[in-house]
C-alpha positions in Angstrom: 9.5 2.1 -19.7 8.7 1.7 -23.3 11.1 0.2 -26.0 11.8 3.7 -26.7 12.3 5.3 -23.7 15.0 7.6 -23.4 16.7 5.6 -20.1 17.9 2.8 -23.0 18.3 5.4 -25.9 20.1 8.0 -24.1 24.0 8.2 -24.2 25.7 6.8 -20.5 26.1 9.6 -18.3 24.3 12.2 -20.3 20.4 13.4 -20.6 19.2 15.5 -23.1 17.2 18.5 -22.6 13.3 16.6 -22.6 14.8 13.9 -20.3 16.0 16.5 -17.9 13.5 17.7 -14.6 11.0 15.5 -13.3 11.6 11.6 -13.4 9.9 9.0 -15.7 6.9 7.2 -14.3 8.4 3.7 -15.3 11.1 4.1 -13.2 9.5 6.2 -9.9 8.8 2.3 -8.6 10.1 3.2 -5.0 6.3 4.9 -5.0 3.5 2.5 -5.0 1.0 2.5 -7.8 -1.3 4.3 -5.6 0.9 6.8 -4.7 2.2 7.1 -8.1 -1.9 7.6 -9.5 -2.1 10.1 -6.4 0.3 12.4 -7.6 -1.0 12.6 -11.8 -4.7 12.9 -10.2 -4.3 17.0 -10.4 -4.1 16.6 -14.0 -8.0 17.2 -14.8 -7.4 15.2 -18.1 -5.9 12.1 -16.1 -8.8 9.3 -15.8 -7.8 7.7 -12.6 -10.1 4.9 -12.5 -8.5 4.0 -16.1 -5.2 3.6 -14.4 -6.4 2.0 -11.1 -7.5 -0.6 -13.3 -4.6 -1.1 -15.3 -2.4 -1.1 -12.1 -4.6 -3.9 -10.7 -4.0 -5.8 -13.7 -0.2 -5.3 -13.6 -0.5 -6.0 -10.0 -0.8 -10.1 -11.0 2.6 -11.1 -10.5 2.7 -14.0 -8.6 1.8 -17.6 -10.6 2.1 -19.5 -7.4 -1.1 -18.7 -6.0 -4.4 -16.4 -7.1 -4.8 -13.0 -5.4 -7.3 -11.8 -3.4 -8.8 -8.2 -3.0 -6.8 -8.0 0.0 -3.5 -9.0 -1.5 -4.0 -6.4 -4.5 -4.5 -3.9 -2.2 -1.6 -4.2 -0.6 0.5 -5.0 -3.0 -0.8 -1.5 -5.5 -1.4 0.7 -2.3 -5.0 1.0 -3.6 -8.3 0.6 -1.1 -10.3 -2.6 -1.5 -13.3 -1.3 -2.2 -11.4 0.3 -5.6 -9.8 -2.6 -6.2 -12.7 -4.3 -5.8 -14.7 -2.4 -8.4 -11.6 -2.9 -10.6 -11.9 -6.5 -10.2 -15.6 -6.2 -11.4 -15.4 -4.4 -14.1 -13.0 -6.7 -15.5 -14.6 -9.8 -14.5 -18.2 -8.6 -16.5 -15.2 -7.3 -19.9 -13.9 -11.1 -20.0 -10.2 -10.4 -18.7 -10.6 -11.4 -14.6 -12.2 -14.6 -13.2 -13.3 -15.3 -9.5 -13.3 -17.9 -7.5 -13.6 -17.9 -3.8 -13.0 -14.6 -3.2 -9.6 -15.0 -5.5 -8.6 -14.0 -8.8 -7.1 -14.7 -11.9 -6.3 -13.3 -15.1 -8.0 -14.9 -18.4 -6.7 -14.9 -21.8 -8.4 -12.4 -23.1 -5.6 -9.9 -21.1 -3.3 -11.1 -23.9 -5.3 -9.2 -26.4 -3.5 -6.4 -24.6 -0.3 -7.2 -25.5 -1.1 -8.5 -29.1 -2.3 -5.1 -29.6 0.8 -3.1 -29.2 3.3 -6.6 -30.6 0.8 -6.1 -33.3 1.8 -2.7 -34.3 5.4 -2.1 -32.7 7.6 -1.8 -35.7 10.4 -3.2 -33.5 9.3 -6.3 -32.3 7.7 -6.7 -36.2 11.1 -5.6 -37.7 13.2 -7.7 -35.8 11.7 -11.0 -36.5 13.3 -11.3 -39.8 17.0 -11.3 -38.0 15.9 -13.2 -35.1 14.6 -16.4 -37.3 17.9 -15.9 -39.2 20.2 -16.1 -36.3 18.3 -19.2 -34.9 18.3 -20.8 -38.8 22.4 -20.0 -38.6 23.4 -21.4 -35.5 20.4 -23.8 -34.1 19.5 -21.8 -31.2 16.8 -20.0 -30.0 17.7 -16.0 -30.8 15.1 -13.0 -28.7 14.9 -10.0 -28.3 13.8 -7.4 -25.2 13.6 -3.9 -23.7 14.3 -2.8 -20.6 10.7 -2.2 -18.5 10.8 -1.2 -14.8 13.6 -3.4 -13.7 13.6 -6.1 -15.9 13.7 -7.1 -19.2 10.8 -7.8 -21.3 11.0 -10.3 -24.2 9.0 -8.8 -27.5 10.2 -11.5 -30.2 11.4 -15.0 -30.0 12.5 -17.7 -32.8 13.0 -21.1 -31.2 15.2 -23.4 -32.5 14.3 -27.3 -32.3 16.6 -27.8 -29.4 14.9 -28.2 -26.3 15.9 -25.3 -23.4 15.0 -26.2 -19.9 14.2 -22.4 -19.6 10.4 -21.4 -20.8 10.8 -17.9 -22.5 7.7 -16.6 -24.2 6.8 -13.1 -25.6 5.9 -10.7 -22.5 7.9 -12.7 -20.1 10.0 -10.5 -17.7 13.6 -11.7 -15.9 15.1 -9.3 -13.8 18.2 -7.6 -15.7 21.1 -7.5 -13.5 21.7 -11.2 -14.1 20.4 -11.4 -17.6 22.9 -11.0 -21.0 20.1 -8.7 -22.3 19.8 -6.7 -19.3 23.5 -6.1 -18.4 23.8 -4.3 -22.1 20.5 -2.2 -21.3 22.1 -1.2 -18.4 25.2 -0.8 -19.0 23.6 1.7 -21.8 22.2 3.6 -18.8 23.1 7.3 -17.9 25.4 7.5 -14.4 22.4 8.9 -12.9 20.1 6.5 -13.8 22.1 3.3 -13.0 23.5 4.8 -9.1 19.0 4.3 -8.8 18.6 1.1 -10.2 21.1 0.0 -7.7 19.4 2.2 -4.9 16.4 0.1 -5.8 17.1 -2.9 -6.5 18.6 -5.9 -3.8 20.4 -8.2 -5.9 19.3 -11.9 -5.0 21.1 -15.2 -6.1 19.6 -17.4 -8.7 22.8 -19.5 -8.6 26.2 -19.5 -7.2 27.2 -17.5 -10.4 25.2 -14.5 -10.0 26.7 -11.3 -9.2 25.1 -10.2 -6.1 27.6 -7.5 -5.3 27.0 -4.2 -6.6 31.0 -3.0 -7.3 31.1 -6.2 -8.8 27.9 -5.2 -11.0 29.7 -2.3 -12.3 32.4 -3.9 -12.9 30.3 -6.8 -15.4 29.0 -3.3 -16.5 32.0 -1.4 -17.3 33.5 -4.7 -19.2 30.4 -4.8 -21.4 30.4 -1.2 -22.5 33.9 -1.8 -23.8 33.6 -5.4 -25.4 29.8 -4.2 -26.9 28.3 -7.6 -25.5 27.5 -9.5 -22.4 27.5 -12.9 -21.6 25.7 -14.4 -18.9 27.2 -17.4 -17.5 24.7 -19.9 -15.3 23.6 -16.4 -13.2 19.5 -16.8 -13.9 20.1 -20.9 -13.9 22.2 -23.6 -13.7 23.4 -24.8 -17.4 22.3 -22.1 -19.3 24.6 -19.7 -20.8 23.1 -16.4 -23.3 25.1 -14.2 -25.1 24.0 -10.5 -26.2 24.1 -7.7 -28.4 22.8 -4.0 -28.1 20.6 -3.1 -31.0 21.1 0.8 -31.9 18.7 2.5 -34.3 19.7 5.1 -36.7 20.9 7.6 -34.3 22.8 5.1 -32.6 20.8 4.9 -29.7 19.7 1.8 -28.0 16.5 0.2 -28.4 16.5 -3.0 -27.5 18.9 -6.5 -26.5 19.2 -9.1 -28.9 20.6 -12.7 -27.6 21.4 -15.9 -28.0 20.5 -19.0 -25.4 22.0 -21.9 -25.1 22.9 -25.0 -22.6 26.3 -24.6 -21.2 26.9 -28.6 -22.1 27.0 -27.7 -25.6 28.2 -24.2 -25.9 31.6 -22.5 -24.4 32.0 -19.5 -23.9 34.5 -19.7 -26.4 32.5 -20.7 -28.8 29.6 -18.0 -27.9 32.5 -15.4 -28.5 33.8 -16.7 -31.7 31.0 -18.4 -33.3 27.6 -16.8 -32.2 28.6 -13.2 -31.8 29.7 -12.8 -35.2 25.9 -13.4 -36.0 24.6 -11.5 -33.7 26.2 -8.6 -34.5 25.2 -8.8 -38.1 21.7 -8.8 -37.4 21.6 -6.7 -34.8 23.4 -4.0 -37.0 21.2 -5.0 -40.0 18.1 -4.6 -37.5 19.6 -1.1 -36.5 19.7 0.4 -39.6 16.1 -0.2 -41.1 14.8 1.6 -37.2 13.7 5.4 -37.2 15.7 7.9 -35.5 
């Protein structure tokens, strides 16, 4: 889903007439790439070795250990010998290397991502309020878009306090247990939420995560009426974040905006009554310079 997808613009419970009939590809993820590629093949415009490749590419998810063809295969539903090819192709462009019969991306994949960060008027525009909020309080201030499932971080501004969490541009945390990701979905259409929870199992980071979907909604419900969400120790032990929606013009949402911060030093008492405040500002301020 793209920062301006209508799942995190449109109003909860309601779809307007282009959202309505068949679902969005971002979120048809009970499908497996494969499957998903199948099914847009009719199109005679649709290149499906383009997307073969680019779902091989998103397929490298796991930092523990480098994939094989066999691994990618199963994992995008796509036979090895066109994974295979895929794998070539990108090896000989610069963005894949091979070693025993593994893989691994190289850094020239980021060029990718720089590419749209480059040119995205929202992750541009919000730097601005994000360095101000981390200047105003000492702590690092993001923000992110709901993609899939998770969230996925287009700005940062680190503060010089030292987070055990490593948060970079294009990381991903799953939202249900995220501050940014309980006000995208919470922002969700009825609809669109009752499949999120269809899809997704919700797994314990800690002994504060929510792992209970009523209890989900609930977190849910409470951070449509307050307007933020705080996320107490649920993705790790002693960290706390605090966030925001960002609306654009309309007043739909676009994106989360948060702050993060070790539990030692801030309450959530103080989160509520001295970060907020700046939050708000800035993600209002942010709001208003957006397009419709």
């Amino acid at each position: 889903m793209t920062p301006s997808k209508g799942s995190t613009t449109a109003k909860r419970g309601s779809r307007t007439p282009d959202q309505q009939g068949a679902a969005s590809p971002a979120r048809d993820v009970q499908r497996t790439p494969a499957e998903h590629i199948e099914a847009l093949s009719a199109d005679p415009n649709f290149m499906t070795s383009l997307a073969r490749g680019l779902a091989v590419i998103a397929a490298f998810t796991d930092r523990r250990r480098r994939p094989t063809i066999a691994d990618l295969s199963r994992k995008t539903g796509i036979p090895r010998a066109a994974v295979r090819r895929c794998l070539y192709t990108l090896e000989r462009l610069g963005y894949v290397d091979s070693e025993a019969y593994s893989f691994a991306l190289l850094p020239k994949i980021l060029s990718l991502g720089h590419a749209y960060l480059g040119s995205a008027p929202l992750a541009v525009s919000a730097q601005p309020f994000l360095d101000r909020v981390s200047d105003e309080i000492n702590e690092a201030c993001s923000l992110a878009v709901l993609e899939r499932d998770d969230i996925l971080y287009l700005a940062r501004s680190v503060s010089s306090r030292i987070l055990s969490v490593n948060l970079n541009v294009g990381s991903r945390l799953p939202a249900y247990c995220t501050s940014i990701g309980q006000v995208l979905l919470a922002d969700l259409p009825d609809a669109e939420l009752d499949a999120y929870m269809k899809r997704n199992k919700l797994v314990p980071y800690t002994d504060r995560t929510v792992v209970s979907q009523p209890q989900l909604r609930d977190v849910l419900e409470a951070v449509r009426r307050n307007g933020h969400a705080i996320a107490d120790q649920e993705m790790e032990v002693g960290i706390r974040s605090i966030a925001v929606p960002v609306r654009d013009a309309s007043g739909a949402v676009v994106a989360g905006m948060n702050v993060i911060a070790q539990a030692s030093r801030m309450s959530i008492r103080d989160m509520r009554g001295k970060v907020l405040p700046h939050l708000q500002h800035a993600a209002n301020e942010l709001g208003s310079i957006l397009p419709r």
